[in-house]
C-alpha positions in Angstrom: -24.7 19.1 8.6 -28.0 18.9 6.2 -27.7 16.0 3.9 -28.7 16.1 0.1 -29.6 13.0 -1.3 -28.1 12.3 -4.5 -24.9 14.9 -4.2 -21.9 15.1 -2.5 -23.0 16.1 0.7 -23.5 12.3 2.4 -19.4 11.7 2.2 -17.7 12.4 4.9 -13.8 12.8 5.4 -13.6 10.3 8.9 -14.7 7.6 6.3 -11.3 7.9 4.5 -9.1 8.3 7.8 -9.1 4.7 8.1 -8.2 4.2 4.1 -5.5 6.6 4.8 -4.0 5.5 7.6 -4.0 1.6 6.0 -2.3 3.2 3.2 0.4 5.2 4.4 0.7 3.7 7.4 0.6 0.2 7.2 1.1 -0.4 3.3 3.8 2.6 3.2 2.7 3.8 0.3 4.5 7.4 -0.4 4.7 9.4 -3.7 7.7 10.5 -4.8 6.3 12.7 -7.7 2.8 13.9 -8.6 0.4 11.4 -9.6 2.5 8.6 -8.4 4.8 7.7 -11.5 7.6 7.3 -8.8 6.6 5.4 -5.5 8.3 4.2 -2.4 6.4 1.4 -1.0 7.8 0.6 3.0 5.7 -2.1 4.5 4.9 -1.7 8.2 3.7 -5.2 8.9 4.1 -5.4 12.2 2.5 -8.4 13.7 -0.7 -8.6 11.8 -1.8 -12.1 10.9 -2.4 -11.4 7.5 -3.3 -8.3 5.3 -4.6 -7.7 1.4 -5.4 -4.2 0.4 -5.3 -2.4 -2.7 -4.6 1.3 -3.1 -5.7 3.1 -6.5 -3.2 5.5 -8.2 -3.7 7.4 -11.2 -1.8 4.9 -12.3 -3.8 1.9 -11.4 -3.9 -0.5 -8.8 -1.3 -1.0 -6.0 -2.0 -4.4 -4.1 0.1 -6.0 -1.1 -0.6 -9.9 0.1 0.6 -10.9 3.2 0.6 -13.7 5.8 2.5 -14.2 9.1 4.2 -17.9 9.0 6.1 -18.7 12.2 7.3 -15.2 12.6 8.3 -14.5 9.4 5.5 -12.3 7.1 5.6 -13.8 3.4 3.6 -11.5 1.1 3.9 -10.1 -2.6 3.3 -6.5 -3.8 2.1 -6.0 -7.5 2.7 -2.3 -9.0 0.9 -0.5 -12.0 2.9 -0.5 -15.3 4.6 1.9 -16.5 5.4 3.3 -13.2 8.8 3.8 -11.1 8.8 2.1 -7.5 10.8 0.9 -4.8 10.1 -1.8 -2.5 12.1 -0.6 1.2 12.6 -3.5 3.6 15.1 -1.6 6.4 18.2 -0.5 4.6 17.3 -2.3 1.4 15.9 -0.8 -1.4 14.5 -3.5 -4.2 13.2 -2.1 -7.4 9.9 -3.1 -8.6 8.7 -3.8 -11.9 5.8 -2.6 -12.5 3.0 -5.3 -13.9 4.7 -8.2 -11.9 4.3 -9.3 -8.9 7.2 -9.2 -6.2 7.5 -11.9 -3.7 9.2 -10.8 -0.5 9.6 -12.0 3.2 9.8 -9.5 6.3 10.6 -11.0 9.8 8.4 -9.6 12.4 9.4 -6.4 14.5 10.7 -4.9 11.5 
């Protein structure tokens, strides 16, 4: 493609794969209305050492913290304001409040 400094034309889709799959993927980030006002959130952790990424909403900021300790992840997740969301660890659901940081804990393979 013909790039045109100082437009549009230098960004490039394969640069947000990666920012898409962290998100949905890994962070588990899914809308449950437009715009985000109701989130699921359903941490794939996996065994990663340790993770921090933020994910913008119209909203504002969604941000997830986590280390591995001796097999057990122990991270925090802090939600916009003003916004409906749930925290899903396997069959349990935890509601977030949004503006305050949840501390959680997530033994690995799950």
């Amino acid at each position: 493609w013909t790039e045109r400094p100082g437009t549009q034309s230098l960004m490039s889709h394969c640069a947000m794969s990666p920012l898409i799959l962290l998100h949905q993927g890994i962070l588990g980030l899914k809308p449950l209305t437009p715009g985000y006002g109701q989130m699921e959130i359903r941490p794939q952790l996996a065994d990663l050492p340790s993770l921090e990424t933020t994910a913008y909403t119209p909203h504002g900021a969604v941000h997830l913290k986590s280390r591995l300790d001796q097999g057990t992840h122990r991270a925090s997740i802090l939600v916009p304001a003003g916004v409906s969301a749930a925290l899903v660890l396997g069959k349990q659901k935890i509601a977030l409040r949004g503006g305050q940081p949840t501390d959680f804990e997530v033994p690995t393979g799950n």
